[in-house]
C-alpha positions in Angstrom: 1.5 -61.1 -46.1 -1.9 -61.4 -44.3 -3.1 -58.6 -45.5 -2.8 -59.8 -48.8 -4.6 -63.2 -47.4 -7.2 -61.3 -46.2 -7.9 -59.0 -49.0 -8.3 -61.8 -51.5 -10.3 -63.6 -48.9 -12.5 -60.5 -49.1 -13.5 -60.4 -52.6 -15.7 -63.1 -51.6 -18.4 -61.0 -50.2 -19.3 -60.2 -54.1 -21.4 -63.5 -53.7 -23.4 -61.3 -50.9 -25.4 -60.6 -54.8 -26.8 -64.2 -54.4 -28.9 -63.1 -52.4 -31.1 -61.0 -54.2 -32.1 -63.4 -56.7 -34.9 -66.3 -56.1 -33.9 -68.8 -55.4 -30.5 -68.1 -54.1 -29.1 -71.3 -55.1 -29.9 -72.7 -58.6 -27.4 -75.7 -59.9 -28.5 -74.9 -63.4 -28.1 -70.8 -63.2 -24.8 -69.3 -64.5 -24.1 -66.4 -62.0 -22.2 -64.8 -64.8 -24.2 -62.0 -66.4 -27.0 -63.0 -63.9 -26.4 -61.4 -60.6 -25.5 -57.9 -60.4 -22.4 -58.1 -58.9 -21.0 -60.8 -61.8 -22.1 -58.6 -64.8 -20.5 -57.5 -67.5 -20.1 -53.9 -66.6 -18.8 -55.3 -62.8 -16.7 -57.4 -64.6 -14.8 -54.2 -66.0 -14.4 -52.3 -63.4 -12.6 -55.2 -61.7 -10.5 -55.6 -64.3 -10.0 -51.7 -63.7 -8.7 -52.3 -60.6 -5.8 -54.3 -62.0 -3.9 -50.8 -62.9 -3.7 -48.9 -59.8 -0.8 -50.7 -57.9 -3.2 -50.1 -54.9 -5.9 -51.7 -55.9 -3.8 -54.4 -57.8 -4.5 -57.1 -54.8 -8.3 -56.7 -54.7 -8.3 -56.6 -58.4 -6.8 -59.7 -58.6 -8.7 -61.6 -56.2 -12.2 -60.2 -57.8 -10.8 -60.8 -62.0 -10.2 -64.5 -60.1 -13.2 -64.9 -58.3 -15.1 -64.3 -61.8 -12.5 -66.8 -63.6 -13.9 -69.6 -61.3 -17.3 -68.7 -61.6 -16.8 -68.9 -65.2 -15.6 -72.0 -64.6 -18.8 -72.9 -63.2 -20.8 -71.9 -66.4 -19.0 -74.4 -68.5 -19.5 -77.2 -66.4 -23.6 -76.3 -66.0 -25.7 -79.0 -68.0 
């Protein structure tokens, strides 16, 4: 059970993308299809990783990390 905790606890580091773009923090920037981490073709592969029973858990966390930011963007005036 904690490994599961911990694993979707880990997707997190995805945001580590943040980072490379100036400034890190913009209220009014959607992160989806901006960083390179939250693009479209990073989008895929982590909904990829939804078919391998192995990778299901990571997968998961990651396709759920980009629904929230997603989120975000629709609340971004």
């Amino acid at each position: 059970m904690w490994r599961y905790y911990f694993l979707q606890i880990s997707t997190m580091i995805i945001d580590f993308d943040h980072f490379l773009a100036s400034p890190v923090f913009d209220s009014s920037r959607c992160s989806i299809g901006f960083h390179p981490l939250h693009s479209e073709v990073a989008i895929l592969v982590y909904a990829v990783l939804l078919i391998p029973r192995k990778t299901r858990i990571t997968g998961i966390g990651l396709v759920t990390h980009i629904f929230t930011d997603a989120i975000d963007c629709l609340f971004i005036i």
